[in-house]
N, C-alpha and C positions, 0 to 999 in steps of 0.2 A: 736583710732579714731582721725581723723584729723579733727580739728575745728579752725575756725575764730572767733577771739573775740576783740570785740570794745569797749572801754571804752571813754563817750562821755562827758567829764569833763568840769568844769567850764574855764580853760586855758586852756588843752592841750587835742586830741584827739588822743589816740593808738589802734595799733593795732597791735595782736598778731596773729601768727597762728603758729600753735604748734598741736604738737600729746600729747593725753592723752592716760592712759592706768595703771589702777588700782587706780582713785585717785592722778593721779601723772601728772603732765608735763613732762616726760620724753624725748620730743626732740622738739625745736625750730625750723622753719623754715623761719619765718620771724617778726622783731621786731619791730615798724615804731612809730615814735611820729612827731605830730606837733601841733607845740601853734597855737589853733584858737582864743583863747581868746573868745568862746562861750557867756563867761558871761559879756561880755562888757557892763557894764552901769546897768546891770539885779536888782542891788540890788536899784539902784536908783528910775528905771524905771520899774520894773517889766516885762519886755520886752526883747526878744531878739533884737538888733542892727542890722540895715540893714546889716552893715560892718559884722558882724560876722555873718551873716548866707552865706553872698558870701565865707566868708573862711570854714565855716563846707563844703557850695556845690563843694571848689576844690577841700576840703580833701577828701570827701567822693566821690568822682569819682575819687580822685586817689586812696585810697583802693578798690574801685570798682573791677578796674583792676587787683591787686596785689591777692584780692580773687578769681579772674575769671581765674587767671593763676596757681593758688596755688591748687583751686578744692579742696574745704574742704569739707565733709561731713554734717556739719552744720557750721553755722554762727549768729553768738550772738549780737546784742547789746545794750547795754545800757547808758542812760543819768543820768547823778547826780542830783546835786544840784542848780545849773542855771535852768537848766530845770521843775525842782521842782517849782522853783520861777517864770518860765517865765508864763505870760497870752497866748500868743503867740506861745505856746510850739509847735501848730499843723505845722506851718511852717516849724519846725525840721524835725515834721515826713513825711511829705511833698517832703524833700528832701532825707532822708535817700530809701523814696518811690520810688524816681524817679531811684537810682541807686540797687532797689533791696535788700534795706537793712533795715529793719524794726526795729525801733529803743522802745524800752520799757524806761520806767522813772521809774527807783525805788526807795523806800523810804529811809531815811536815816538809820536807824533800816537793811535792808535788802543788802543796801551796806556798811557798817558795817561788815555782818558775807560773804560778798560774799570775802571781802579784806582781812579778817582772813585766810578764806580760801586759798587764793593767796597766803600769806605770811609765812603760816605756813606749807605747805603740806610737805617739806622736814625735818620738826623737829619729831622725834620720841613719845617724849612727848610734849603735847599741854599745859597742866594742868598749869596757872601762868602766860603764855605768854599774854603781852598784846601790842595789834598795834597800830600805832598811823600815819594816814594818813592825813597829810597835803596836801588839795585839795584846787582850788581856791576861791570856796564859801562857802567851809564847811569843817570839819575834822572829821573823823569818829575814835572815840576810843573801841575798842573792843578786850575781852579777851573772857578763857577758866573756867569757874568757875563747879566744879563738873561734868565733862563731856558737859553741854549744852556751847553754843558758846552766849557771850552774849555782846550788844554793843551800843553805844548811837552816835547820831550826833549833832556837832556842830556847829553852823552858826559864825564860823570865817574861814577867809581863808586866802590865801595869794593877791588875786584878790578884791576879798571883800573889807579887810581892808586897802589894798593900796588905792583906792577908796575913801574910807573914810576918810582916815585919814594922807595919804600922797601927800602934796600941791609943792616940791623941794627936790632935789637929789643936792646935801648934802642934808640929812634931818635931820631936825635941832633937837637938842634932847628930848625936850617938842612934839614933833608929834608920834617921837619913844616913848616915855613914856606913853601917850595919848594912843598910837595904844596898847602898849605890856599891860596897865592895863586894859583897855577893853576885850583882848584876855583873860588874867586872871580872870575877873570878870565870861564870858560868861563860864568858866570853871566852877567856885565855885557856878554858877548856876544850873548846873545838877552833881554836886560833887557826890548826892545818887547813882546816874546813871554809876559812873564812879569804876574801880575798885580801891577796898581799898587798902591803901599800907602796906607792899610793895609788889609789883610785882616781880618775878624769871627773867624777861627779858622785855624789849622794845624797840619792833622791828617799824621801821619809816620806811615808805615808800613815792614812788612819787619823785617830782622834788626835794623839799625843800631839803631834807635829803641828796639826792642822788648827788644833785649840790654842797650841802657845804660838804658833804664827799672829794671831788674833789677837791674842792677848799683850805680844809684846811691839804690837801698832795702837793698841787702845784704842780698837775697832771691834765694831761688833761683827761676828763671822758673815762673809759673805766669800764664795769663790773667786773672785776678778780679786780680793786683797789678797787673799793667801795663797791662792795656787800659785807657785813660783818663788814666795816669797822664800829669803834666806837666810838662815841662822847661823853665827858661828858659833864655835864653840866652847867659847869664854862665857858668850853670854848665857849660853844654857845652863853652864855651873855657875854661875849670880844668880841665875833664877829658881835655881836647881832649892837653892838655900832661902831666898825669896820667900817663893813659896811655901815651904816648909815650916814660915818664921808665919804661916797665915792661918788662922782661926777657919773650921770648916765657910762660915756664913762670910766671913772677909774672902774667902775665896771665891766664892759663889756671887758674889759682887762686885767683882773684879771686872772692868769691859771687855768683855771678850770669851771670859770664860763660858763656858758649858755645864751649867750648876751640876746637870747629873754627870758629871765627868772630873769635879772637881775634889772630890776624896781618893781618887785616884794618879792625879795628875801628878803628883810627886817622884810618885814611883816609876809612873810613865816618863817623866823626862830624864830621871837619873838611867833607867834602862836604854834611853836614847845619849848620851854623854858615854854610857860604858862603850857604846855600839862606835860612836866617832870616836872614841881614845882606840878599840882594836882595829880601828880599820884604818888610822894613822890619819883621819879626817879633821881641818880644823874648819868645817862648814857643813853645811846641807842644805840643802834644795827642797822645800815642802810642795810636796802634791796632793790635788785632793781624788786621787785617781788610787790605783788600787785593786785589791780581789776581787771587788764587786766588778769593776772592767773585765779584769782577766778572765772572770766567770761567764761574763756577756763574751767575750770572744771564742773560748771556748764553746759560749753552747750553739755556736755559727758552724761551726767546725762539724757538731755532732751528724 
C-alpha cells in the first residue's frame, strides 16, 4: 500500500511517502524535511507564533502538492509535542484543513511506540532495543520489554531548551552546564519509567543524532554514511563542549552540519548524553528512520 505520512514536530516538519507491505517500509518514493520551527516560543507562551504557523501553511501546501502528485492510498498526520502544549492548537488544524490534510495530536506515550515502530521494523529481534528520540520539545524513549512495546516522554528538547537556556553562541559553559543538568535532572525524574540498564542497543533518531553523525565523519549528510553509524559517549560530551565553544556562522560551517539546525544542536546533543548517562548507555546506534516510518506503517494498518 502506498501511503503519506506527516510528522508535525516541534522544529521540523517530514514527510514521507513510501510503499508498506507486511510491516515493512519496503520502498521509498519521497523523503522531504523542512525546519518550520512549529514550536517557536510554545514553551514560553503556550501558543503557537504568528511566524510559525506562516511556515507550517508553506510547508503544508507544499506537501500538498507532492501528495496530490504522488496519489497515495492514505495519508497520515501527526503533530507532537508543541502541539500538545499549544492553546492555540486549532489554528494547526485549520490549516492542515485547508490543504486537505487532517492533522491528529498524539500523546507522548503513543509517539513513543509509533517511533519504535519506525525505527525498529528492520531488526529481527526487538527484545532490549531501546529508542531514543531527540525532538524539539520533547524526547520520547522507548523499548521492547517481554514482547509489549513500552515508552515514556520527556519535556526536554533541543528547541525547548535552547529557549531556555541559551542567551549567545559561543555559549558560554555555565549555560551548557545549566542546560545539560536540567536535561539530566528531567531524566532521573521519570527514571521508573525509563528502561533499566543495561540495554542490548540504542538506537537515536531525528536531526540531533543524524546531524552529529555527519558531522563527526566530516561528511556532508547523505544516508548510506549515517544510518547505522555510532557514537559513544565520551565523544558526545567532547563535542558536547565543542560545539558550544563555536560561534553561530562557525557552526553553520562546519561539514556536515545543517545550518538551520545549528543554534539548536547544543542543546540537542547534551539532551542525548543526559538520555545515554540514564539509560547506563556508553553508545548509540544513529538511524535515519523514525516517526515519519512509524506513521507510514501505522496509516497501513488503518
Amino acid at each position: 500500500m502506498k501511503v503519506a505520512a506527516i510528522d508535525c514536530g516541534t522544529n521540523t516538519t517530514l514527510l514521507l511517502v513510501a510503499e508498506v507491505s507486511q510491516g515493512s517500509v519496503t520502498q521509498v518514493y519521497r523523503d522531504e524535511i523542512v525546519v518550520t520551527r512549529m514550536g517557536q516560543d510554545v514553551a514560553a507562551t503556550k501558543r503557537f507564533h504568528p511566524s510559525a504557523l506562516i511556515r507550517m501553511d508553506e510547508c503544508l501546501g507544499h506537501y500538498s502538492k507532492i501528495i496530490a502528485s504522488e496519489k497515495p492510498e492514505r495519508v497520515l498526520a501527526v503533530a507532537t509535542s508543541a502541539a500538545r502544549d499549544a492553546t492555540n492548537a486549532r489554528e494547526l488544524f485549520a490549516i492542515g484543513e485547508k490543504y486537505g490534510i487532517p492533522i491528529q495530536v498524539i500523546a507522548g506515550e503513543d509517539e513513543a511506540k509509533i517511533t519504535f515502530d519506525g525505527a525498529t521494523f528492520e531488526y529481527r529481534t526487538k527484545e532490549g532495543l531501546c529508542v531514543v528520540d531527540v525532538g524539539g520539545g520533547s524526547t520520547e524513549v522507548v523499548t521492547s520489554r517481554n514482547s509489549r512495546i513500552v515508552g515514556t516522554s520527556v519535556n526536554v528538547g533541543s528547541v525547548r531548551l535552547t529557549e531556555m537556556f541559551v542567551t549567545k553562541m559561543p555559549t558560554p559553559r555555565g549555560e551548557v552546564e545549566a542546560l545539560f543538568n536540567y536535561a539530566r535532572r528531567s531524566f532521573n525524574e521519570v527514571r521508573e519509567h525509563l528502561p533499566r540498564p543495561p540495554v542490548s542497543e540504542v538506537i537515536a533518531v531525528a536531526g540531533t543524532p543524524t546531524t552529529l553523525a555527519a558531522v563527526l565523519q566530516n561528511k556532508n549528510y547523505s544516508e548510506k554514511a549515517v544510518h547505522g553509524f555510532k557514537i559513544k559517549r565520551q565523544t558526545l560530551e567532547e563535542w558536547l563542549y565543542r560545539l558550544a565553544a563555536m560561534s553561530l556562522d562557525e557552526r553553520i560551517h562546519t561539514t556536515g552540519m545543517d545550518a538551520k539546525r545549528a543554534d539548536v544542536i547544543v542543546a540537542g546533543t547534551a539532551v542525548l548524553l543526559a538520555a545515554l548517562q540514564a539509560l547506563g548507555a556508553e553508545a548509540m546506534t544513529v538511524s535515519t528512520r523514525g516517526v515519519r516510518y512509524g506513521i507510514a506503517l501505522q496509516a497501513a494498518r488503518k
